[in-house]
N, C-alpha and C positions, 0 to 999 in steps of 0.2 A: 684567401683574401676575403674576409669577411662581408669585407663593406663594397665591394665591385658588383654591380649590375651588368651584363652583358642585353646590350639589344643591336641583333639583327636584320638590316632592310633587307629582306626578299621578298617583294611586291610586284620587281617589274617582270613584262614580259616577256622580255626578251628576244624581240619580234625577229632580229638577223639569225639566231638558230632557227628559225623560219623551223619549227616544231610545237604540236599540241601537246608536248609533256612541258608542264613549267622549269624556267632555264635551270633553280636552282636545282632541282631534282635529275640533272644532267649527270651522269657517274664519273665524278674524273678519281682515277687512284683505289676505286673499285668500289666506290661509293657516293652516296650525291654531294656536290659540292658544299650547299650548306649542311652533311654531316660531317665533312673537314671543318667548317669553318668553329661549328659547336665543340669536336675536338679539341680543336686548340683552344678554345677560352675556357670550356671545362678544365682543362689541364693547369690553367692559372690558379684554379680555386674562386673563381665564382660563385656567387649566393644563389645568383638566381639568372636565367636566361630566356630572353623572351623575343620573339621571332616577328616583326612585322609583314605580315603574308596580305597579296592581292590578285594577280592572276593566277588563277589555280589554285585558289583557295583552299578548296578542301583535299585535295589531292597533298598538296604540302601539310596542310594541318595533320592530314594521317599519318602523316611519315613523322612529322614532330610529335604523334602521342607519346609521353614518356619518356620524350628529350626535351622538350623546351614548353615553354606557354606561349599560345599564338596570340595576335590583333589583326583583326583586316582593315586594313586600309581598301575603303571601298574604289577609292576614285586615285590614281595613279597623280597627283599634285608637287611634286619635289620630294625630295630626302628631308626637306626641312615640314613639311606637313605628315609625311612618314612616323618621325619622330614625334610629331604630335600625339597620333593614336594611342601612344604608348601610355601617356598623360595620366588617363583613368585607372588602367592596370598599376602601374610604378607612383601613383601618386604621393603615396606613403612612404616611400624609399627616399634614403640620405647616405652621402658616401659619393663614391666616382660612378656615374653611370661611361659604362665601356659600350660605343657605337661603331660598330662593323658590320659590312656588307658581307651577304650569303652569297654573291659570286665571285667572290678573292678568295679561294680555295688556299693558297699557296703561303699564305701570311702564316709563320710559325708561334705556337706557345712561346719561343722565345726573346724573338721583339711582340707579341703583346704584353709580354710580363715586364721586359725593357721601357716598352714606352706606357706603363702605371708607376712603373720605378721614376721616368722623368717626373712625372706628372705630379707625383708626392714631394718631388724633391725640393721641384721650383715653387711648389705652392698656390699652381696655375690652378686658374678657373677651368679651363680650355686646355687641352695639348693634340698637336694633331701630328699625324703622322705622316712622314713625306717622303717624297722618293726621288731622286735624280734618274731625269729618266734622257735615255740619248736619245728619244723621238718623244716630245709630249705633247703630239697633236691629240685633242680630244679629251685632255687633263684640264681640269681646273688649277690655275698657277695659282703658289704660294707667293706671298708679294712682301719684302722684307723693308722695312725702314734703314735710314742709312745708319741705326747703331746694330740692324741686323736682326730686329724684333720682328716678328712678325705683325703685319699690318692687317692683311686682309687676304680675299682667296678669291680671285679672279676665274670665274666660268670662260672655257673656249671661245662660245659664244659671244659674251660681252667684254671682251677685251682688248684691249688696243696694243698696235703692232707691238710696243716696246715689252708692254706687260706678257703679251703671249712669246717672246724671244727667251721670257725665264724657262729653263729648262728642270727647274725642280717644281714637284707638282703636288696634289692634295691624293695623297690615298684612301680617302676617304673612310676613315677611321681613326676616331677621336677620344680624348676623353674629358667629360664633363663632369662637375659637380652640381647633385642635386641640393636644394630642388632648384636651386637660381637658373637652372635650364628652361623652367616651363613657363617663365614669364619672358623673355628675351624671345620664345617661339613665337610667343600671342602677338609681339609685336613685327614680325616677320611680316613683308611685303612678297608681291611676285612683281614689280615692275622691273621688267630686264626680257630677253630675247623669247625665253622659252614661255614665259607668262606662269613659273612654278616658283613653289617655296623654295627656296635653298636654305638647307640646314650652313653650308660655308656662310650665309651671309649673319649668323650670329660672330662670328670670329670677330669680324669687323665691330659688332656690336660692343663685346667685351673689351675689345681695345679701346671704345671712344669711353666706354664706364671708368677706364685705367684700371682694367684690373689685366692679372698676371694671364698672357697666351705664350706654351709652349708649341715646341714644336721638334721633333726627334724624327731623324732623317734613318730611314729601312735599310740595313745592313747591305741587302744586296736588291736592287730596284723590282725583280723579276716577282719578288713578295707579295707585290701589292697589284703585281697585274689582273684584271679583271677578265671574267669569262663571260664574252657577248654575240660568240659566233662558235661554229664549230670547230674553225682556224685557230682560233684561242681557245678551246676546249680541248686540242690536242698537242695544244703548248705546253696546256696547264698539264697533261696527262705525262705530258715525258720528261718537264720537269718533276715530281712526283715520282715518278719510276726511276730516276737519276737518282734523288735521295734517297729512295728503298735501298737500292740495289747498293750505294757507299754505307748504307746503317748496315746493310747485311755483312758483304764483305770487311768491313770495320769488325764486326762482332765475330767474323772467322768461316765465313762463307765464300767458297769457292766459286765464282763465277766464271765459266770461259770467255763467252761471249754477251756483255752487260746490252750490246746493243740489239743483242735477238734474242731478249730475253725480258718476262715480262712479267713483276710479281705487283700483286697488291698492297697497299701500305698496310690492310689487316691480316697481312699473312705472320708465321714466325717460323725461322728454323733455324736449327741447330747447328752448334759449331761445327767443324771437318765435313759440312752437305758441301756435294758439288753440282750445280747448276748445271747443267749443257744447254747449248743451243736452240733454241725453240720450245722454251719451256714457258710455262704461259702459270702461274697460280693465285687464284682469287680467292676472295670472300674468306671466310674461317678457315684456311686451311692451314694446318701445323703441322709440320714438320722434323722431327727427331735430328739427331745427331749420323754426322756419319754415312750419311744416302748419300745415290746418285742419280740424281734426277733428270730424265731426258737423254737422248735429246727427245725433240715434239712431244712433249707430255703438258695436256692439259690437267689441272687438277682443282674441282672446285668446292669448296667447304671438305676438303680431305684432312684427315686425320691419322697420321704418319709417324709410325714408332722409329726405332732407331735400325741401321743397318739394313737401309732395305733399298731395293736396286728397280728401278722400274723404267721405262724406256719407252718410245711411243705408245701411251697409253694416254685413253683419254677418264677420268672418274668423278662424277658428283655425288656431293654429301653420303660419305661411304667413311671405310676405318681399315689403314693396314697397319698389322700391328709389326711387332721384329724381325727382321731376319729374313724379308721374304723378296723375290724376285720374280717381275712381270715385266714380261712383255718378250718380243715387240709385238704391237697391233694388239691392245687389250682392251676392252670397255668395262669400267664397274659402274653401274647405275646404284641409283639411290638405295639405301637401308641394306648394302651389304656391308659385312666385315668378314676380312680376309686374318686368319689366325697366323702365329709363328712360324718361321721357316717353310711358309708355303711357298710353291713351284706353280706359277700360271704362265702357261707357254703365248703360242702366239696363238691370232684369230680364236681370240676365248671373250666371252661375254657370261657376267654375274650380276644377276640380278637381284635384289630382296634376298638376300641370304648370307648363311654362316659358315662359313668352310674353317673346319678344324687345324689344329698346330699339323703342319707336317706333311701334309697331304698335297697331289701334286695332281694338277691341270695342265696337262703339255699343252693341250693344240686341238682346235676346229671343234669347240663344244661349247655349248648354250645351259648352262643353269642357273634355273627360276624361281625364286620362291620356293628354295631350297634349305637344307638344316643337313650341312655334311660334315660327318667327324672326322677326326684325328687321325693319320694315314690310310687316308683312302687314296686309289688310282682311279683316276679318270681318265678314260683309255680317248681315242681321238675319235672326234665325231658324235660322242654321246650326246642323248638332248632330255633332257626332262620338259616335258610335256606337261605344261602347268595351268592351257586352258582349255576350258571344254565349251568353248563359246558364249559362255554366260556369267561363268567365274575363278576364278585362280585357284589353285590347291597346292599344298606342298608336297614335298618329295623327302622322303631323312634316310641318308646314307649311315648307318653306324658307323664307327670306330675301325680301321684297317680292311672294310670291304674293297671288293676289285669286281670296275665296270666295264667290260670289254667294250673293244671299240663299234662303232657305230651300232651303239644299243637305243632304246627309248624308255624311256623307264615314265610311265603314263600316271602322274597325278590324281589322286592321291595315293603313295604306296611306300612300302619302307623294306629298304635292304638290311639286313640284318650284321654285326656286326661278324668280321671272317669271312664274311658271303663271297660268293662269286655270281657274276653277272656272262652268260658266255657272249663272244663278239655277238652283233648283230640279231641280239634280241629285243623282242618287244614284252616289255614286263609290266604287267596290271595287276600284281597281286602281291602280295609278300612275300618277299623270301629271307627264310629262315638263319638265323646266324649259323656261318659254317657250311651252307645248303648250296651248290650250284641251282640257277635256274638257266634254262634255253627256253628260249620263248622265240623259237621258229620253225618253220615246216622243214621235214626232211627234204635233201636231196634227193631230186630224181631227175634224171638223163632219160631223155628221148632220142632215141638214135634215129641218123638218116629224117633229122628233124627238114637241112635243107635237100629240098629236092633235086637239085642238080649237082655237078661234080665239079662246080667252079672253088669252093673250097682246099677241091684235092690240085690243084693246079698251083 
């Protein structure tokens, strides 16, 4: 859509989340609220998007680098003085300007493209979006003429009993044709309870000019609900995980349990995965075909080939690739990737490192900043030893080496491939492909070590 402007009020501050991060940067869905709301009107085909920012200015402006164009609205004055600011930036702009609010996360690309579809059709100056709402205390009412036109958009505040008894309301999200918007602003008053612009009170405006105001009622009311507490933050949140979780399973996704189970709208997985219980997956993480995820598996910006089985594990921005099976009780930290058909047992932590196709981690070991090839054993207990109090070193296993159990293998140092490692050595040096090393003192026995004969008893 060529000719559609998108502009965003995210200005206020949202003082009932009674929080110093600004409201809109609030994460519902696994991300801040106005990057849902940018989603959905980028998905329309929008020219251009442009964000009016006021508390937390710069903090939002960061987050919008490279998503949108910002305006500050220095002084918090209505929606309809909001929409002023834009004036100088959008001056030049002709077509529908599209206006939505950065904390209605839950409004889909598909009534915003519905309600540009009205918009075009009736030939309205104005079309606004409304909602049936079964409690609309706190909405500004839609107020319809008796042929059912809309009239005007009655504020909470300023309305009288009859007016506030409508139960359909203003979602505050409209569309307007430029530029005959920016004169209709200039003429904007604030006499009414709050002493602010109201962008509603053009509606009224366009009707007294006769020109055409639409109005398209939201599919399902919950769309348009706003986020202004953390109680509605975690409304918005689970509706949001309701529709992840029917797009997944719709697409061939096994879920057991959808209600202890918690994925991100920026996740993706494959067809035949089965969710378990307690599975938790954010941010970028994808997932293949075919897994079985969980139960209690956190997993965040993870990268997940196909056929692979993992189970109380927790992993950040990490890569497992085919065929491979973890857990239970696993941890992979950042910058590792875990190769084909690998075997990580339990109480195993990987850090910064590469573990080869085939190669098997049962149990009770720590590697750091490691480079391990293709069928190695990692017997139980080994640690690679990756600081020396001042900086990290790695450790490179070759290709089918074998590290006995409770060894240390001391950074920086490289086993060779073939090698063996005997149990419970301490290894600081190279060992040679094919080479056994022991890196421990001989036994020796003290006899008659205790001195009395409560032993022989």
């Amino acid at each position: 859509m060529e000719d559609v402007t998108a502009l965003v009020l995210a200005a206020g501050k949202g003082t009932r989340m009674k929080s110093a991060l600004p409201k809109v940067l609030h994460k519902v869905g696994g991300i801040p609220m106005i990057g849902q709301v940018l989603q959905a009107v980028k998905a329309i085909g929008t020219r251009r998007e442009a964000v009016v920012v006021g508390f937390g200015a710069d903090a939002v402006k960061e987050y919008l680098a490279g998503r949108a164009e910002s305006i500050v609205q220095t002084e918090q004055l209505g929606t309809g003085h909001a929409v002023m600011q834009a004036e100088s930036l959008l001056a030049g702009e002709k077509g529908t300007l599209l206006v939505t609010c950065g904390d209605t996360p839950l409004v889909t690309t598909e009534t915003f493209a519905a309600l540009l579809d009205c918009h075009r059709k009736t030939g309205a100056a104005a079309t606004v979006l409304t909602a049936k709402m079964p409690d609309p205390t706190g909405y500004g009412r839609v107020i319809r003429d008796t042929a059912g036109r809309v009239a005007k958009i009655v504020e909470q505040k300023d309305g009288t009993p009859d007016e506030l008894a409508v139960n359909e309301v203003n979602a505050g999200i409209y569309c307007f044709e430029l530029p005959s918007l920016w004169n209709l602003l200039h003429r904007l008053g604030n006499d009414n309870q709050q002493g602010e612009y109201y962008l509603t009170d053009v509606i009224g405006m366009f009707v007294a000019e006769g020109a055409t105001v639409s109005a398209l009622s939201a599919p399902d009311y919950r769309e348009t609900l706003g986020v202004n507490s953390r109680l509605q933050l975690a409304a918005a949140e689970k509706i949001l995980r309701e529709r992840k979780l029917e797009e997944l399973m719709t697409a061939g996704v096994t879920i057991i349990d959808p209600a202890g189970t918690y994925v991100d709208t920026t996740v993706c997985i494959g067809s035949d995965t089965v969710l378990y219980p307690g599975t938790i997956l954010e941010g970028r993480t994808v997932i293949g075909k075919n897994c079985e995820i969980g139960p209690y598996t956190r997993l965040t910006n993870v990268h997940i080939g196909d056929g692979n089985r993992l189970q109380f594990t927790c992993a950040d921005d990490c890569e497992i690739k085919d065929g491979t099976q973890v857990g239970p009780f696993v941890h992979f930290r950042p910058q590792t990737v875990i190769g084909a058909g690998v075997k990580v047992g339990n109480f195993m932590e990987v850090k910064n490192s590469h573990i080869g196709d085939g190669t098997k981690l049962p149990h009770l070991s720590y590697i750091g900043d490691s480079d391990v090839g293709a069928g190695v054993n990692i017997g139980c207990g080994v640690i690679t030893v990756n600081y020396d109090g001042r900086e990290k070193h790695r450790t490179k296993i070759d290709d089918h080496a074998f590290v006995g159990c409770n060894s240390n293998l001391v950074a920086p140092v490289e086993i060779g491939e073939y090698a063996y490692v005997a149990a419970g050595s301490t290894v600081t040096k190279r060992v040679p492909s094919g080479a056994l090393a022991v890196g421990r003192t001989k036994q020796r026995n003290i006899e008659d070590w205790v001195k009395d004969d409560t032993y022989k008893k």
